[in-house]
C-alpha positions, 0 to 999 in steps of 0.5 A, a space after each residue: 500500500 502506498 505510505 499516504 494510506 491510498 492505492 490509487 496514485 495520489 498524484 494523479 487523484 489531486 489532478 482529478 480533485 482539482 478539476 471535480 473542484 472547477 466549480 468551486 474555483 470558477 466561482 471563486 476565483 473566475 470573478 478576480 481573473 476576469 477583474 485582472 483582465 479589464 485591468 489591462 488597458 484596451 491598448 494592451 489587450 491582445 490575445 497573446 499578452 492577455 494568454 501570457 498574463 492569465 498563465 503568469 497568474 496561475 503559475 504564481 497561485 499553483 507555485 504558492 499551493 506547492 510552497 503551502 504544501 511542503 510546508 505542511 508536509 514538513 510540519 507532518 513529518 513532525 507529527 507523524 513520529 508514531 504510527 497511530 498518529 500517522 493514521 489520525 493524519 490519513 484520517 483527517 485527510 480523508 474527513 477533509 475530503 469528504 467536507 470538500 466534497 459537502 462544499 463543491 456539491 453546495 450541500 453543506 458550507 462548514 468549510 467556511 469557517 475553515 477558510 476564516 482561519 485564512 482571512 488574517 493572513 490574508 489582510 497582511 498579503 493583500 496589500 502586496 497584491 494591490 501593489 502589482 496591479 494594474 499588471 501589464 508585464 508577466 512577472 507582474 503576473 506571475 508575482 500577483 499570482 503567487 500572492 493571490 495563492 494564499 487566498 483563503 479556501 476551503 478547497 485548497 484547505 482540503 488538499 493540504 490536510 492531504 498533504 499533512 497526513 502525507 509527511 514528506 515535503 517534497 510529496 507535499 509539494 508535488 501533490 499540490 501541484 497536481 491539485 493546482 494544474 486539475 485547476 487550470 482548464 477552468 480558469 485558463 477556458 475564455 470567451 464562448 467556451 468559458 460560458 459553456 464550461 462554466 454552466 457545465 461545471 456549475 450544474 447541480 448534477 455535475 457538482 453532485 456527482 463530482 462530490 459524490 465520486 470525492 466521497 466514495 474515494 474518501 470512505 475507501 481511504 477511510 477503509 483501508 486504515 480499518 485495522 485488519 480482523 486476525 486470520 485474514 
């Protein structure tokens, strides 16, 4: 069994998290890419500088995401010293998960608290994204990004309690870097398709489904940490 309590290969289940979480993202963060993109002025606004600029910002959010979760991970490794306390780590991955998938399928919005936790961090960091702004230039983008990475969500809450039970910085990072590229076909999709998309994934049904294929991953993970009956 893999060290982090799951069979299926955990990066390519971050990916798949980050695109069943498009809803979520879309929402959440749809609104402040678009506002970035009137920002530029109309004088600017060509189809390359603009591609250049969205991918700039994503690429400074998914590498603030991997610095998040080598940091956890590390603060795992220190937890994690025994296997009890591994196995509460898992646990609570798996717990997480299952409270995003509540939260994606907008079933039940406790995350939001989680994410309140964030806020004050995110009153001394916001400063530094106005500061960047308006953003003409790539690594302008690209350091909005990274600030912007450190927006409080839920979702990304989810993904680094994973990477807590993981224990292992370098797979903390790795992990959250798969989450973050999952996130990329919703935020990165524009004009006609972007509307499509995003009635696509903002759908009751879709959502629904996605959260209850996040829940079923969940409660096996939770599964196979069951210690296993004597004879079998």
């Amino acid at each position: 069994m893999d060290p982090t309590g799951l069979d299926l290969p955990p990066l390519a289940a971050a990916f798949v998290f980050g695109l069943l979480g498009g809803a979520h993202c879309i929402g959440m963060c749809g609104g402040i890419m678009s506002a970035l993109t009137f920002a530029v002025p109309p004088s600017m606004r060509s189809p390359a500088r603009l591609s250049g600029l969205l991918l700039g910002y994503n690429l400074g959010r998914i590498a603030s995401y991997m610095v998040a979760g080598a940091l956890v991970a590390g603060i795992g490794t220190l937890v994690a010293l025994t296997p009890e306390a591994r196995l509460a780590l898992q646990a609570l991955a798996a717990v997480m998960l299952i409270l995003m998938a509540l939260y994606i399928a907008d079933w039940w919005k406790g995350l939001l608290r989680v994410e309140a936790l964030g806020r004050r961090l995110w009153k001394h960091l916001e400063p530094l994204g106005r500061r960047l702004m308006p953003v003409v230039k790539v690594p302008q983008a690209v350091a909005l990004g990274a600030v912007w990475g450190w927006l409080p969500c839920g979702l990304v809450y989810s993904m680094l309690a994973w990477s807590l039970a993981i224990a292992d910085p370098w797979r903390g990072a790795a992990l959250m870097g798969a989450f973050g590229l999952g996130t990329l076909p919703a935020l990165l999709a524009t004009g006609l398709a972007a509307r499509q998309l995003g009635a696509l994934i903002r759908h009751p049904a879709t959502r629904s489904l996605a959260a209850l294929s996040i829940i079923a991953f969940a409660l096996w993970q939770l599964w196979t940490l069951l210690p296993v009956p004597a004879g079998h």
